[in-house]
C-alpha positions as CSV (number, residue, x, y, z in Angstrom):
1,X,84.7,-20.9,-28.8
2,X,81.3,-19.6,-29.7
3,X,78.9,-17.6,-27.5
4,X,76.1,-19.4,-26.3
5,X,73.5,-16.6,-25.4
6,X,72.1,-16.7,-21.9
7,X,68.8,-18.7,-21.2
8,X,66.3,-16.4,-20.1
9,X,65.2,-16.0,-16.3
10,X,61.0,-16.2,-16.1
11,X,59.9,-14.3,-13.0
12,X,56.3,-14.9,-11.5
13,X,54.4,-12.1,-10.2
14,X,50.6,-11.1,-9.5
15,X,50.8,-9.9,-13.5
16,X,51.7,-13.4,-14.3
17,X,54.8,-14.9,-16.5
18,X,57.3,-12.3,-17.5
19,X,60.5,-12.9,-19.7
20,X,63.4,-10.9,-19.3
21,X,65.4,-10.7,-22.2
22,X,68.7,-11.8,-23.0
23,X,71.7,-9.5,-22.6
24,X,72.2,-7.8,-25.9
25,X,68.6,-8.3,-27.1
26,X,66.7,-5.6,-28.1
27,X,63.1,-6.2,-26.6
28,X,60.0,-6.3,-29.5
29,X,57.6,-3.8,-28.8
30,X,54.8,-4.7,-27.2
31,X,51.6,-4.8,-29.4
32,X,48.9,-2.6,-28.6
33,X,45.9,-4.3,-26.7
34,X,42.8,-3.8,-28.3
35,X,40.1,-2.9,-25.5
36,X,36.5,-3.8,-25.7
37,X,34.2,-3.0,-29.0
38,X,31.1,-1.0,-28.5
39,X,28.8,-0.3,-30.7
40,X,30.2,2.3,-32.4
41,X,32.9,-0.2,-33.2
42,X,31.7,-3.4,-34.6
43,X,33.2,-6.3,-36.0
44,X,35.1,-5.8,-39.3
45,X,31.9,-6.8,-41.8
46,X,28.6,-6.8,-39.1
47,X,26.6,-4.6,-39.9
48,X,25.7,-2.4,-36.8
49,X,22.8,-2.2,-34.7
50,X,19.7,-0.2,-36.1
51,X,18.2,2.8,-34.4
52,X,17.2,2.7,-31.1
53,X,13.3,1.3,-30.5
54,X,11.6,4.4,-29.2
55,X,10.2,4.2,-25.7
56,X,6.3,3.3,-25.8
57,X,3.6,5.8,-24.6
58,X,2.9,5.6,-21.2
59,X,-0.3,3.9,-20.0
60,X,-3.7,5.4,-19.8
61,X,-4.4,6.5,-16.3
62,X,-7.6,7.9,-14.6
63,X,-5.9,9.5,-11.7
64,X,-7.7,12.7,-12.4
65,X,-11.2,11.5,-12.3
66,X,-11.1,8.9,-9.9
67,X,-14.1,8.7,-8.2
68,X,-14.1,8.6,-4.3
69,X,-13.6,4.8,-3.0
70,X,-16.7,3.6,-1.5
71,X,-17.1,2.6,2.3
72,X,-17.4,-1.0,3.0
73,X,-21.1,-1.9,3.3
74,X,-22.1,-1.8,6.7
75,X,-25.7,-2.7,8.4
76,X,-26.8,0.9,7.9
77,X,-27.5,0.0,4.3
78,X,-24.7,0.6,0.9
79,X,-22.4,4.5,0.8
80,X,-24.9,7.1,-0.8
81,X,-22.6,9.3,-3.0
82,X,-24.8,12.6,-4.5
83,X,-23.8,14.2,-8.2
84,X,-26.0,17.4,-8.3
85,X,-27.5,18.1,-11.7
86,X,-30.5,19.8,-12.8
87,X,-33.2,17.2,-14.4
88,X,-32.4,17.6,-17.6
89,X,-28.8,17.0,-17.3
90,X,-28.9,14.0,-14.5
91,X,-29.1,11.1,-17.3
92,X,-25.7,12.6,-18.8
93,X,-24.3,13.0,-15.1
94,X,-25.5,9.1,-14.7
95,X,-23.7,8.2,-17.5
96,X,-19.8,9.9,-16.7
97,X,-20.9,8.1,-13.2
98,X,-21.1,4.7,-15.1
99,X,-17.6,5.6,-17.5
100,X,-15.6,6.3,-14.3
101,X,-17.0,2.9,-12.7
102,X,-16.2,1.2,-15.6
103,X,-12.3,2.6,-16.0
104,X,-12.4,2.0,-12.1
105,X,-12.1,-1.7,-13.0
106,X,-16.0,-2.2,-11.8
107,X,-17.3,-4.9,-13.9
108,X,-20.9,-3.6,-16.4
109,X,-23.0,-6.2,-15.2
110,X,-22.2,-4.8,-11.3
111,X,-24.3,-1.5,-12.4
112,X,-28.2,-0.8,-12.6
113,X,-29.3,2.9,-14.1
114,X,-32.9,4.0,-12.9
115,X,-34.4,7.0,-14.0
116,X,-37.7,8.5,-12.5
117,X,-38.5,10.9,-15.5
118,X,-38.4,9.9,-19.5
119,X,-36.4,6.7,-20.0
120,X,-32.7,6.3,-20.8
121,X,-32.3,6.0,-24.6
122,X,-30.7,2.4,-24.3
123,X,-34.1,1.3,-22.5
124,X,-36.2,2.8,-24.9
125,X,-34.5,1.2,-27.9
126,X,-34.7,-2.2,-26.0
127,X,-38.2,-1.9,-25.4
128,X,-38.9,-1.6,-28.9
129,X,-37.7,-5.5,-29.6
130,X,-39.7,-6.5,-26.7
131,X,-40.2,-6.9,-22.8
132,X,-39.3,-10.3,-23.2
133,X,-36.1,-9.6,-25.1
134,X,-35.3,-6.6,-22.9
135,X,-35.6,-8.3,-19.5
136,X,-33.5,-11.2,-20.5
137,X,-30.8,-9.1,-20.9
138,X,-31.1,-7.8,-17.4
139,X,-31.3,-11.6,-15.8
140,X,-27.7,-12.8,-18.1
141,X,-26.1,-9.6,-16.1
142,X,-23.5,-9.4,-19.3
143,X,-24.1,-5.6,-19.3
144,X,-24.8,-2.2,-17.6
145,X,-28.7,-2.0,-17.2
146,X,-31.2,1.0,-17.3
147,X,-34.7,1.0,-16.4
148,X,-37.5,2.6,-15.6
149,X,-37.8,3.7,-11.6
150,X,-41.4,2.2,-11.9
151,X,-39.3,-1.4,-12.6
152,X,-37.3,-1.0,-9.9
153,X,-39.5,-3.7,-7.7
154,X,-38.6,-6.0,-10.7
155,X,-35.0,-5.6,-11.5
156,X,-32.2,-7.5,-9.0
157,X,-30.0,-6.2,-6.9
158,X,-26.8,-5.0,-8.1
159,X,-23.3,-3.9,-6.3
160,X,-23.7,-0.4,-7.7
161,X,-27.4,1.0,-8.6
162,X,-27.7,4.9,-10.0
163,X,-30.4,7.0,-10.1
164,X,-31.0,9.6,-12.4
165,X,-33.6,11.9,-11.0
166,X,-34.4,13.7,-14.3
167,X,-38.3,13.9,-13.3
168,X,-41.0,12.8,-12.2
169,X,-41.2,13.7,-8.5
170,X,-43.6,10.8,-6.9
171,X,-41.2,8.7,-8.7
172,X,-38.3,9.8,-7.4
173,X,-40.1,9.4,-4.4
174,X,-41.1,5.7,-4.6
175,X,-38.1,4.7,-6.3
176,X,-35.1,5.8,-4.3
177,X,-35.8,4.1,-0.8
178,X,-36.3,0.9,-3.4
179,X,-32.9,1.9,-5.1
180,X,-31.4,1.5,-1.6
181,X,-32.3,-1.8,-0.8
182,X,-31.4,-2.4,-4.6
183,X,-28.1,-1.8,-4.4
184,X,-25.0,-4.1,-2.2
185,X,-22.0,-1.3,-1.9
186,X,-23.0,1.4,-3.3
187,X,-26.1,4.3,-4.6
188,X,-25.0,7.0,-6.8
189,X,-28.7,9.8,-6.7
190,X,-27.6,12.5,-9.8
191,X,-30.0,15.4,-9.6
192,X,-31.1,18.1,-7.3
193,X,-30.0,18.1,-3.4
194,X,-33.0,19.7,-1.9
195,X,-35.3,16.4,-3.7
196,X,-32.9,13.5,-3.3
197,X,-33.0,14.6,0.6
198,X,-36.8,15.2,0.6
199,X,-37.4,11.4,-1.6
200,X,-34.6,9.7,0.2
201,X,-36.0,11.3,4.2
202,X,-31.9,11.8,4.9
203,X,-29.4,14.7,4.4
204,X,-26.6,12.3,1.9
């Protein structure tokens, strides 16, 4: 009578179906599991991924030259903040003032420049189309302004006003008690202590 071999007994467990073989059987080797591909193993014919992007730069930041934050406006009038400079070099003090305003996020057309001695080179170039040309740019309020301290009584108020004190002491002296009701938040004096105090009647 011929052998019938033995039907094979299927046991379930937590790693699923597993077939025990029949007496007499050699088991097959298992065959090996291939794991997960990375990229140093792509698929057979794909091309690999390129070179790695290179990180972009980090983002400009001012943290070293930020300027002091500004109290709020209070009754008392806007925060008086001093830069000392001789006269010849407060227009160039003025003008860091304005650049660290500026990368401050302060908008241009919050800022008027007055100077009490020979005007700022912008103003003077102005001038030369015309008073009528030059003052419409003050009223659109598209940009940073500088004037004369003698037109202080005509120009607006502004958020931020700054005054170069590169000369001319009765203008200095006229102009910056106008310069403080000019400005809302904040008035920046750049030139020397001993005559902002004197022109200003205050220690700032």
């Amino acid at each position: 009578m011929p052998l019938i071999p033995e039907e094979p007994q299927i046991h379930e467990s937590a790693q699923g179906p597993r077939v025990t073989p029949a007496a007499g059987r050699t088991a097959p080797t298992p065959r090996p599991v291939p794991g997960p591909r990375t990229a140093a193993a792509p698929r057979p014919g794909t091309p690999g991924p390129g070179p790695a992007r290179p990180t972009p730069p980090a983002q400009r930041t001012h943290a070293a030259a930020q300027p002091q934050a500004p109290r709020p406006e209070t009754a008392s009038g806007p925060q008086v903040q001093l830069i000392p400079a001789p006269a010849e070099g407060a227009v160039d003090a003025a003008g860091e003032a304005v650049d660290l305003l500026l990368d401050t996020g302060r908008a241009p057309g919050d800022i008027l420049v007055l100077t009490t001695g020979d005007p700022h080179p912008w103003a003077a170039h102005e001038l030369s189309f015309g008073e009528e040309s030059y003052w419409a740019q003050h009223d659109a309020r598209d940009d940073v302004f500088y004037a004369d301290a003698a037109s202080a009584a005509r120009a607006a108020g502004r958020p931020v006003v700054i005054v170069a004190v590169n000369g001319g002491d009765d203008a200095a002296v006229g102009a910056l008690p106008l310069a403080r009701e000019r400005a809302g938040a904040l008035l920046i004096v750049c030139g020397d202590p001993q005559r902002i105090n004197t022109a200003l009647g205050a220690g700032v």
